[in-house]
VOGU-3710 file (C-alpha; in Angstrom, 3 decimals, decimal comma):
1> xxxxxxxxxx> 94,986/93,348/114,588  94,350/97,013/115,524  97,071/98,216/112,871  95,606/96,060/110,371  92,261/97,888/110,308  93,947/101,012/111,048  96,053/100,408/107,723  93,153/99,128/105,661  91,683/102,772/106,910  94,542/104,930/105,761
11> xxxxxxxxxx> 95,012/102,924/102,656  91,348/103,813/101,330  91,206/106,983/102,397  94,677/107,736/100,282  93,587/106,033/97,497  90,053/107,548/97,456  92,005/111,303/97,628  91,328/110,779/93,442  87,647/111,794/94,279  89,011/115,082/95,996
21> xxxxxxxxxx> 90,786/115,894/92,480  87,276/115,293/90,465  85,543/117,720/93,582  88,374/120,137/92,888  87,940/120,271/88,738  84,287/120,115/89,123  82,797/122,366/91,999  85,727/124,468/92,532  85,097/128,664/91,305  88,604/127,927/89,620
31> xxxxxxxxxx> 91,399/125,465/89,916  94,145/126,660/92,233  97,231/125,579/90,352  99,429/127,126/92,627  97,986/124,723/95,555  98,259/121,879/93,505  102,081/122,629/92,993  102,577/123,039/96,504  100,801/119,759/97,294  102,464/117,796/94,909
41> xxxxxxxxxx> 105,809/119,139/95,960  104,702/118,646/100,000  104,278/115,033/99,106  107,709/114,366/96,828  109,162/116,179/100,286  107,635/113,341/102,370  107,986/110,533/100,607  111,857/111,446/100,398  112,410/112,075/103,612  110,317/109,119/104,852
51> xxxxxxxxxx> 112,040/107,017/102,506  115,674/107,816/103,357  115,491/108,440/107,310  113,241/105,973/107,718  112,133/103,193/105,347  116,298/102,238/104,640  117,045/102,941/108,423  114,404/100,354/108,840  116,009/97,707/106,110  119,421/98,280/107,075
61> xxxxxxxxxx> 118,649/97,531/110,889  116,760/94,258/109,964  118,995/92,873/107,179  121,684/93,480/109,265  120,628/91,520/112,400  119,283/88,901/109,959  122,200/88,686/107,653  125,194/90,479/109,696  127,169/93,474/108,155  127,668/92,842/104,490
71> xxxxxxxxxx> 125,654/90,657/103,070  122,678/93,253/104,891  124,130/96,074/103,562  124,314/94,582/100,250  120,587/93,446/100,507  118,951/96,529/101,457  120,820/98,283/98,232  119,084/95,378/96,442  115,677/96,138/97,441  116,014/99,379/97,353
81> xxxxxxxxxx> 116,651/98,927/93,680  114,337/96,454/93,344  111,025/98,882/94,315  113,076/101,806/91,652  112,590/98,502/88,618  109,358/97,482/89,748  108,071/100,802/88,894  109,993/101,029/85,863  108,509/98,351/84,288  105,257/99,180/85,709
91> xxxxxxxxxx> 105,674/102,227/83,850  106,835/100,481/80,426  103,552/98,575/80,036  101,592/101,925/80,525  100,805/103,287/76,974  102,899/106,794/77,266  99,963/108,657/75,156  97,813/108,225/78,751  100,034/108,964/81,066  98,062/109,483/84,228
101> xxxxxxxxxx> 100,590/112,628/85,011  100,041/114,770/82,517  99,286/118,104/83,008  96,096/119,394/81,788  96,053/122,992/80,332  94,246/125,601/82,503  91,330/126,372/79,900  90,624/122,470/79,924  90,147/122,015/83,821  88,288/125,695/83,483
111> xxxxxxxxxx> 85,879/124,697/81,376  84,393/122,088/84,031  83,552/124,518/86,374  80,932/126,321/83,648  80,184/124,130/81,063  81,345/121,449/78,415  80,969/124,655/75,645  83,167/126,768/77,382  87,011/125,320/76,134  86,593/122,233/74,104
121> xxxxxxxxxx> 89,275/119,918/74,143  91,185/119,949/71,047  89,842/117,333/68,492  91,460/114,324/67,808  93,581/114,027/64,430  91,098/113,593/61,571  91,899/111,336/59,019  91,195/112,082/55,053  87,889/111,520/53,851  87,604/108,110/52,454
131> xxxxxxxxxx> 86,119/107,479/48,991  82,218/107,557/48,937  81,069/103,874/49,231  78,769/102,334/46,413  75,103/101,973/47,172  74,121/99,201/49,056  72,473/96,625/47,292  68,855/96,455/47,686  67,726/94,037/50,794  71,243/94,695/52,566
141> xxxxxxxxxx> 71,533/97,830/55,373  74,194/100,398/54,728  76,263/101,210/57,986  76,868/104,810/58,556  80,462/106,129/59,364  80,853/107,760/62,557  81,162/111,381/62,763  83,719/113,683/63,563  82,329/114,409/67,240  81,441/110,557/67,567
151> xxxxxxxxxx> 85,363/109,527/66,559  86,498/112,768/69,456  84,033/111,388/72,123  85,511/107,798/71,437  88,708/108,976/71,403  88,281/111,053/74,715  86,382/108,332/76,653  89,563/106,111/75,821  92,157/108,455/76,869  90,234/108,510/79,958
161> xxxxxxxxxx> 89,705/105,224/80,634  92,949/104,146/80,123  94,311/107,115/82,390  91,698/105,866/84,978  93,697/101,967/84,435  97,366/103,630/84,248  96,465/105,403/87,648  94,986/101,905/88,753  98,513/100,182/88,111  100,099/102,644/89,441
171> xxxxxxxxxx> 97,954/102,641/92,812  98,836/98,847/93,267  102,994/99,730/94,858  101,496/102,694/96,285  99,058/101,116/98,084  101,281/98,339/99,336  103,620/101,056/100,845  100,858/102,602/102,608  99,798/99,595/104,094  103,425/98,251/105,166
181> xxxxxxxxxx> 104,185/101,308/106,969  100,771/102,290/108,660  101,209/98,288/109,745  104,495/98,669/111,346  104,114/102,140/112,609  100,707/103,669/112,650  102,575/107,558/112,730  105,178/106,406/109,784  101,496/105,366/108,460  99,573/108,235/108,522
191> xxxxxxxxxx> 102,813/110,514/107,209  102,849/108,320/104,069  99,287/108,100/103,642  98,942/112,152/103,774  101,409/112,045/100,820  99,894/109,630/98,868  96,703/111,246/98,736  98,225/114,481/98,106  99,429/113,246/94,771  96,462/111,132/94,179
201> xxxxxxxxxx> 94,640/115,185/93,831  96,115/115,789/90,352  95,584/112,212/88,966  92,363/112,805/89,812  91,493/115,615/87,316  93,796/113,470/84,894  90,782/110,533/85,136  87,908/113,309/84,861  89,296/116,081/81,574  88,532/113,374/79,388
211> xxxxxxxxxx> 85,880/111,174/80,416  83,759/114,474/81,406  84,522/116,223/77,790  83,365/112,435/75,857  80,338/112,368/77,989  79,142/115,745/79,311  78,054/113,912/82,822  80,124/114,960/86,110  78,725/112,131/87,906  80,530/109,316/85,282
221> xxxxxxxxxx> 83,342/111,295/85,389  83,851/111,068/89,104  83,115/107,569/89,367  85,430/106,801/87,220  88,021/108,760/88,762  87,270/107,249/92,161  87,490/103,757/90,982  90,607/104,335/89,899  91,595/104,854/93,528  90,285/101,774/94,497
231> xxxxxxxxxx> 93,050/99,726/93,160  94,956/101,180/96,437  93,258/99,626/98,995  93,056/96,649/96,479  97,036/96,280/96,167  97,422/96,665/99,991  94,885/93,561/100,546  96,895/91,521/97,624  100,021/92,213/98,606  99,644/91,477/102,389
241> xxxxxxxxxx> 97,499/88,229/101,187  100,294/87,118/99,020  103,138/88,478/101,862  101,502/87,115/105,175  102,727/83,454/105,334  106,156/84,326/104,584  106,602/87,379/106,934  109,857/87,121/108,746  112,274/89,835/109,211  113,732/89,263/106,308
251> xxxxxxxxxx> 110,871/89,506/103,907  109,447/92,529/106,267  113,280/94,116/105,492  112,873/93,479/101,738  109,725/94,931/101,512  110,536/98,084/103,656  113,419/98,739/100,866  111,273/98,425/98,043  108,903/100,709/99,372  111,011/103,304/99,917
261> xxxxxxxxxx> 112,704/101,996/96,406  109,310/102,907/95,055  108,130/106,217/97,041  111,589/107,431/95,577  110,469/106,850/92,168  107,341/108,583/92,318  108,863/111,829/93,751  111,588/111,861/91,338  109,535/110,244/88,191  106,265/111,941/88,803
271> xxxxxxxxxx> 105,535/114,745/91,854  108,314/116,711/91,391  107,685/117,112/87,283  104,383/117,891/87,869  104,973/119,611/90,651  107,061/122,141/88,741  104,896/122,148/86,056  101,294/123,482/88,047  103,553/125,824/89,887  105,762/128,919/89,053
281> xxxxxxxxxx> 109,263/129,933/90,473  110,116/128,115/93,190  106,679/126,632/94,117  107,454/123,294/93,469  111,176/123,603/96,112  109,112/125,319/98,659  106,142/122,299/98,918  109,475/119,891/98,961  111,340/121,758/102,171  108,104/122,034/103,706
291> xxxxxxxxxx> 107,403/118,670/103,335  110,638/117,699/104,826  110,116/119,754/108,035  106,935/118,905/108,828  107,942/115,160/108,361  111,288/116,117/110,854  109,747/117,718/113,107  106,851/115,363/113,308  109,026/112,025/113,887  111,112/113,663/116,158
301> xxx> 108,346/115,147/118,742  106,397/111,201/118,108  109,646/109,396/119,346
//
């Protein structure tokens, strides 16, 4: 019962690393792109070594005392794969135009740190002015048609809101993942919470861009970009709910694979991307390598 509070601990405080990205775009002198390259790649470095000196080492040993040779090989290449579709689907119900990784430009996340007036975000597309409406008959009230700057704010609050539900998705695998392995091995834990929270920073400022530059409040815009981390902690609960009564070693294997199925995916779908895309020359390899090490040299002095 220790590890279970332990990983309900590391699961929140990964998922509530979103706030940290909201601190960063709001109270920082100036965003530190360079850092958030290197963190991004540190974590893609993790979660890849984790996931292929660890998580399959894990599923292979399992399935195979469960299942023997074969048939465990075979099923730890099936869950494996199974985590990598799981987020690929995940990914095809979230609307592409609010896709929680994109990168924001510079003079965006600037303009948080002095102002709403200092870079506005460009204006959504405007369509043609539509034909001036007949008078309203007497007795009935004529509706007004939203402005231009009403139809951005909507627009912006939407983008962000949606971003703030694509991260939530999102968060639901990752969560799990932290959970499994802070439950089975409070080190292997903590390694893969680090990472998650790492690139929970970024998705962070995705959540607040928008919602800050449709409202003009800081404080909404954090909120919302902390509740978005919520839905970590929130898939860990559900997904060890739903998982308990079943747990054998051969749903534990499963679910070790599709973990590291699905840290995989993130590094190769969504760190390293962004990663490369904060960063300049070879930022984004040297946060990956270091990430490796550390992770090495870590496990190796913990055994």
């Amino acid at each position: 019962m220790g590890n279970f509070w332990l990983a309900c601990g590391l699961t929140a405080l990964a998922g509530l690393s979103t706030g940290i990205g909201s601190a960063i775009a709001f109270f920082a002198r100036r965003t530190n792109y360079r850092f958030l390259s290197l963190a991004t790649g540190f974590s893609a470095g993790v979660m890849l070594y984790v996931s292929f000196t660890e998580m399959l080492g894990k599923t292979a040993a399992t399935m195979g005392d469960a299942l023997g040779e074969p048939a465990g090989a075979w099923c730890t290449a099936g869950a494996f794969f199974g985590g990598i579709v799981l987020m690929l689907l995940i990914d095809r119900l979230v609307p592409a135009a609010e896709n929680p990784h994109e990168v924001r430009a510079s003079d965006q996340v600037e303009a948080l740190h002095h102002g709403i007036r200092a870079a506005p975000m460009p204006a959504a597309p405007q369509a043609p002015p539509a034909p001036q409406a007949a008078a309203a008959p007497p007795g009935l009230l004529a509706t007004a048609a939203p402005t231009a700057p009403q139809v951005r704010n909507i627009h912006l609050m939407r983008m962000g809101l949606f971003t703030a539900l694509a991260i939530g998705i999102h968060n639901f695998p990752e969560g799990l993942a932290t959970f499994l392995a802070a439950l089975d091995d409070p080190t292997l834990g903590l390694a893969v919470a680090v990472a998650i929270a790492l690139h929970n920073i970024p998705e962070g400022i995705s959540v607040s861009v928008p919602i800050y530059y449709a409202t003009g409040q800081r404080r909404k815009a954090f909120a919302w970009s902390l509740l978005s981390g919520l839905a970590e902690p929130a898939g860990a609960v559900a997904g060890y709910v739903a998982l308990r009564r079943f747990l054998s070693p051969l749903v534990t294997g499963t679910a070790f694979g599709a973990v590291a199925g699905i840290m995989v995916y993130i590094s190769l779908d969504e760190l390293l991307p962004a990663s490369r895309a904060y960063g300049k020359g070879h930022d984004s390899l040297y946060g990956l390598l270091a990430g490796m090490g550390l992770m090495a040299i870590s496990l190796l002095l913990l055994r």
